[in-house]
C-alpha positions, 0 to 999 in steps of 0.5 A: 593261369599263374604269374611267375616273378623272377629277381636275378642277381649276379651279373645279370646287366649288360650281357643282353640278359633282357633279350635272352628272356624274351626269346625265352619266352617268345620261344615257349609262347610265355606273355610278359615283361623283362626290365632292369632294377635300379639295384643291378637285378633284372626282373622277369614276369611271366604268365603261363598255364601249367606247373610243367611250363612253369618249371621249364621257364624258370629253369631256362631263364636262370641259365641266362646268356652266355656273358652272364651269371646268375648268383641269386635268383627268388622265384614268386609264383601266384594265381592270376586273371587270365586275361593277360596280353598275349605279348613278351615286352622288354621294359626300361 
């Protein structure tokens, strides 16, 4: 299993850029955590299992909703325990 970091810059607050990364990933069965930055970034965790679903999930959560605009994003990725929670959380 791998856990992908995902820091988005741009206009990425204030567009439901957190509800559109959960349904993301409650739609590809990704388990998780969204959360805003203090800096204006929105910052996405994921846990998923293969280099394809890893490709596919960032790619569709640098699309983002419709009112938003990714200007920048830096994607992390790096082995990790299997035993992560199976849920999507957006955080505060």
């Amino acid at each position: 299993m791998f856990k992908v970091d995902i820091i988005l810059k741009g206009r990425v607050q204030g567009v439901g850029f957190r509800y559109y990364a959960k349904q993301i990933a409650d739609e590809m069965k990704v388990s998780g955590k969204v959360w805003n930055n203090y800096d204006g970034s929105v910052e996405v965790v994921g846990y998923l299992e293969s280099k394809k679903d890893i490709d596919e999930f960032v790619e569709k959560i640098k699309i983002g909703p419709q009112m938003s605009s990714v200007k920048e994003s830096t994607v992390t990725i790096t082995p990790s325990d299997p035993l992560i929670d199976e849920v999507f959380e957006i955080a505060n």
